[in-house]
C-alpha positions as CSV (number, residue, x, y, z in Angstrom):
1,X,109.8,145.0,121.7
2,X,106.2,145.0,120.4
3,X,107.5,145.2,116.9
4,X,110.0,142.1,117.2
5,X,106.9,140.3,119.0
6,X,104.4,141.1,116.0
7,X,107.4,140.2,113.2
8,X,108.3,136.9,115.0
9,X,104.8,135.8,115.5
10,X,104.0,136.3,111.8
11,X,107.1,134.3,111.1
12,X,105.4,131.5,113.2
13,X,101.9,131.8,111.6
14,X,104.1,131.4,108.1
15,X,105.8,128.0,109.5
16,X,102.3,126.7,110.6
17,X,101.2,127.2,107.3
18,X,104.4,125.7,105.4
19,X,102.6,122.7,104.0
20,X,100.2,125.0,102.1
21,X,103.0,127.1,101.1
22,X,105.0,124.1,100.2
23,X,102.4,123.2,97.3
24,X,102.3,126.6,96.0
25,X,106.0,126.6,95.9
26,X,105.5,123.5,93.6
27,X,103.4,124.9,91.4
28,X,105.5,127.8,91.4
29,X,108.6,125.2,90.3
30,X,110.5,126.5,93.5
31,X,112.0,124.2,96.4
32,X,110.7,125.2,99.6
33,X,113.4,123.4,100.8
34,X,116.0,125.9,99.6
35,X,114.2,129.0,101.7
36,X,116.0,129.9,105.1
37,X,116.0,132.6,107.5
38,X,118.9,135.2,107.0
39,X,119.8,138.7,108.4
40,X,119.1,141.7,107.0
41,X,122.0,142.0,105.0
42,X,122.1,138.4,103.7
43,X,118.2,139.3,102.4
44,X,119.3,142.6,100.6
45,X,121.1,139.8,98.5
46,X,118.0,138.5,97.0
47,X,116.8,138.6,93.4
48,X,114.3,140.9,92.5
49,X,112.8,138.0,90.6
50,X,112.8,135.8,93.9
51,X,111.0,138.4,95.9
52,X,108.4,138.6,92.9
53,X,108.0,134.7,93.4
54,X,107.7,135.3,97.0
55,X,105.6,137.8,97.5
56,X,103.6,135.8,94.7
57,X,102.7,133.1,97.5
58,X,101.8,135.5,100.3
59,X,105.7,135.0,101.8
60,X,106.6,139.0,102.9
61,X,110.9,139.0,102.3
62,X,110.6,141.7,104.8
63,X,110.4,139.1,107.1
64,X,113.3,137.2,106.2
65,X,112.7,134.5,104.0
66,X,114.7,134.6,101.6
67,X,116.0,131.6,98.6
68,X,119.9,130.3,99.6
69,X,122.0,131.1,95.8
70,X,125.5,129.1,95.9
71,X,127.0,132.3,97.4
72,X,124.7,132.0,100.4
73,X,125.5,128.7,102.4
74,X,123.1,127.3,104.3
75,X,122.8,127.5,108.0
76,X,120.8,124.0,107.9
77,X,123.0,121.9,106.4
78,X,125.7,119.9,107.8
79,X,127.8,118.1,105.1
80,X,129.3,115.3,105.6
81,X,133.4,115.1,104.4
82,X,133.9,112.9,101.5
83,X,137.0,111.5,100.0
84,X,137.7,109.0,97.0
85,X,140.1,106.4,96.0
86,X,141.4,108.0,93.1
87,X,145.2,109.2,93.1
88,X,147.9,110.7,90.6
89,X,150.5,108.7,91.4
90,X,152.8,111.0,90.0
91,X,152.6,113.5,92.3
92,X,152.8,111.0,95.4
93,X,156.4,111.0,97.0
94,X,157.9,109.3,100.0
95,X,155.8,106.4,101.3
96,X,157.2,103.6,99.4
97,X,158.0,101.6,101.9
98,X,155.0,102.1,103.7
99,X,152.7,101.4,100.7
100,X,154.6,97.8,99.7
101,X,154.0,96.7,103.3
102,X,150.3,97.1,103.0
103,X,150.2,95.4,99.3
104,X,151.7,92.6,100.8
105,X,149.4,92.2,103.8
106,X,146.6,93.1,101.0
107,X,148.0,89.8,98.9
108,X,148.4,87.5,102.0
109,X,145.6,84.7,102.2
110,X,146.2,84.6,106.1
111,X,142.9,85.2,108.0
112,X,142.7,86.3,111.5
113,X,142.7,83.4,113.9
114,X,140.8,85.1,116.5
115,X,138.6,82.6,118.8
116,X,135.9,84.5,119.4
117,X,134.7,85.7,115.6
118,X,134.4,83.6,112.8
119,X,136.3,86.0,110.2
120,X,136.9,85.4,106.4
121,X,138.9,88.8,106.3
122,X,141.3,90.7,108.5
123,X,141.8,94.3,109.6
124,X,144.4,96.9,109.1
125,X,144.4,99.7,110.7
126,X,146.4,103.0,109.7
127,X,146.8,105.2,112.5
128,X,148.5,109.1,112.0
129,X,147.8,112.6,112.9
130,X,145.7,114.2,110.2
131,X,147.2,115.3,106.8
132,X,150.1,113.3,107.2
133,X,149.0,110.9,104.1
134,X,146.9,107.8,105.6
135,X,144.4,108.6,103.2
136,X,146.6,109.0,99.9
137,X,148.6,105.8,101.6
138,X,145.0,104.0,101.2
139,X,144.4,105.4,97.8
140,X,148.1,104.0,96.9
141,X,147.3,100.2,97.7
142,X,144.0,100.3,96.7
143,X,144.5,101.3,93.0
144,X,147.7,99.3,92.9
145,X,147.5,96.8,89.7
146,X,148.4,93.3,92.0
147,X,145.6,94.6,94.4
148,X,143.2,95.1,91.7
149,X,143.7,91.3,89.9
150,X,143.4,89.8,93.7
151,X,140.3,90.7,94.8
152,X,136.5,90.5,93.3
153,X,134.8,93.2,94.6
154,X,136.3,96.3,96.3
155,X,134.8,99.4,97.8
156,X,136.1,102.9,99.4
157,X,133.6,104.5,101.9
158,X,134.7,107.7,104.1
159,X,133.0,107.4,107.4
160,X,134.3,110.4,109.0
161,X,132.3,111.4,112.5
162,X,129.3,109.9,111.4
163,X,129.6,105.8,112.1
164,X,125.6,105.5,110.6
165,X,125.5,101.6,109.7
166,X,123.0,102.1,107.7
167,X,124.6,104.9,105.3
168,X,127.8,103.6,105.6
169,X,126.4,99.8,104.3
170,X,124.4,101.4,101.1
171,X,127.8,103.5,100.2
172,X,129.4,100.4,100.3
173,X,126.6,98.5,98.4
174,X,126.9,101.3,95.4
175,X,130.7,101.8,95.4
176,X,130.9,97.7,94.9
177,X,128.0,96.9,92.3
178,X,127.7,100.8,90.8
179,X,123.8,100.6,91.8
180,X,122.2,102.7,94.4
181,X,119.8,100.4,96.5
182,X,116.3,102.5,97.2
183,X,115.7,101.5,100.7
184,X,116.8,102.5,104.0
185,X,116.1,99.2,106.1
186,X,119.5,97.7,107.1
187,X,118.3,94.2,106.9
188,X,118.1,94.7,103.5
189,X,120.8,96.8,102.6
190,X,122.7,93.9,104.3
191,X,121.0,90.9,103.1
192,X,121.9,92.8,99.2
193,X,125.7,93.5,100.7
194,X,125.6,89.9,101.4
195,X,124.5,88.2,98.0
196,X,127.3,90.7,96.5
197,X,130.2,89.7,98.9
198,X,129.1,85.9,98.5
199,X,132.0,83.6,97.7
200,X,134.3,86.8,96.4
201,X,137.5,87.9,98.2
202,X,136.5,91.6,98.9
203,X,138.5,94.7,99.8
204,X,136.9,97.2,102.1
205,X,138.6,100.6,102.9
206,X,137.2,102.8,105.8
207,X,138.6,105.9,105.1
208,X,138.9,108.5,107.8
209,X,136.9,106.7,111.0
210,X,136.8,109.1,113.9
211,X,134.3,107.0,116.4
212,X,134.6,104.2,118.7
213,X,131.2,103.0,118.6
214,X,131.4,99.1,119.7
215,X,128.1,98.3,119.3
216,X,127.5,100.2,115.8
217,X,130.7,98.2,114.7
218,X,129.8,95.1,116.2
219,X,126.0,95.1,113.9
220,X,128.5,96.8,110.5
221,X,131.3,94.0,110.5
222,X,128.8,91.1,111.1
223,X,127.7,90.8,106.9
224,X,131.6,90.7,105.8
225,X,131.9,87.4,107.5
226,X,130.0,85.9,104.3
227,X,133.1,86.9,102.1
228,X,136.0,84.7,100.7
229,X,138.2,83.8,103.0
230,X,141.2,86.2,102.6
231,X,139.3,89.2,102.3
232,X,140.5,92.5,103.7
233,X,139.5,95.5,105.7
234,X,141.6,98.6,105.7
235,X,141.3,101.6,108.1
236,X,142.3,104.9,108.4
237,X,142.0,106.9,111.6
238,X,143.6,109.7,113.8
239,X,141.9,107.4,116.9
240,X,144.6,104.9,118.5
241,X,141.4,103.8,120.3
242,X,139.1,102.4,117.3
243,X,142.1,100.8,116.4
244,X,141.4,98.7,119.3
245,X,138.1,98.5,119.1
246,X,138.5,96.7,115.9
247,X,141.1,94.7,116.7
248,X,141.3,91.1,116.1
249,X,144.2,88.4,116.7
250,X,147.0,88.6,114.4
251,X,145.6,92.0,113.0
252,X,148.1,94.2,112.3
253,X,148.6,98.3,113.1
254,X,150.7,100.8,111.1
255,X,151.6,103.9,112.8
256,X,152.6,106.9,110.4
């Protein structure tokens, strides 16, 4: 017991010194960010030229520290899932029916005639059990050639169980204009989202929304009401309920 004591108070006196380490590290051209605590197996792993660089800046491997390779994963890091609009077509069967019904929604200049929002665009949402083809649906209509010629500016953002508006808004922001806005403050990530959607009928696809956050929706649909009247938002979701939470009058839902 003393021994774990003494090993996990040096380990503490080492994370109250990070910021000096961190500068060594530098001048040492190695990420501190890339150092994590592993078991004693995991640090057996360990280059002998990464404990030379460690013990080189007074950090003992015996202790654990040891630098994450690609075969190590990091226990720190949560990913989030991504997905993209491209699809071989080719390889795509069934659906046909499906994916015409959407392109003609996608094509119609009808707006939703709800009282309560002011709306130049329109929401459908695609609602199915996972991996049985919303997303390659999406991918379908949104690389069809009609689609493409209707609308000035479209974008593909997978939101998965993260609904942050201010992520989701600059992913949108550099899947439209291809530039990647340095700032994290959503009144100007929106104001920019804005002066790009201005006067252009736009085409939004949520891919993979797995929250019903009201009020996070509520402050991420308000900028899309500045596009051209007949733009389009398209949703995919295993969540009957953000279906509704989205919903407007005259919006339509497809069940797969």
């Amino acid at each position: 017991m003393k021994a774990n004591y003494g090993r996990k108070r040096k380990i503490e006196e080492r994370k109250g010194n990070s910021a000096d380490m961190e500068e060594q590290f530098h001048d040492s051209a190695v990420d501190i960010s890339q150092f994590y605590i592993f078991s004693l197996s995991e640090r057996r792993k360990c280059q002998p030229s990464t404990l030379t660089k460690l013990n080189s800046v007074g950090l003992n491997p015996s202790i654990g520290a040891c630098m994450a390779s690609r075969s190590l994963r990091p226990r720190l890091f949560n990913q989030i899932p991504q997905t993209s609009s491209l699809v071989n077509r080719s390889k795509v069967v069934g659906r046909e029916e499906d994916m015409w019904e959407i392109i003609k929604w996608l094509l119609s200049e009808k707006k939703s005639s709800s009282n309560n929002n002011n709306n130049n665009f329109s929401v459908l949402s695609i609602v199915g059990s996972g991996g049985i083809g919303k997303t390659t649906l999406a991918q379908l209509v949104y690389n069809d050639e009609k689609v493409e010629n209707h609308f000035g500016l479209k974008a593909w953002v997978c939101v998965s169980k993260d609904f942050n508006v201010v992520r989701l808004t600059k992913e949108i922001l550099e899947s439209a204009t291809g530039s990647s806005p340095q700032t994290s403050s959503l009144d100007l990530l929106q104001t920019k989202l804005k002066e790009a959607l201005n006067k252009k009928r736009f085409l939004l696809v949520l891919d993979d929304m797995q929250k019903e956050i009201y009020e996070r929706w509520e402050d991420f649909r308000t900028v899309f009401t500045f596009g051209k009247p007949g733009s389009k938002i398209l949703v995919t979701t295993r969540n009957k309920s953000i279906s509704s939470m989205i919903w407007m009058q005259d919006t339509p839902l497809m069940t797969l």
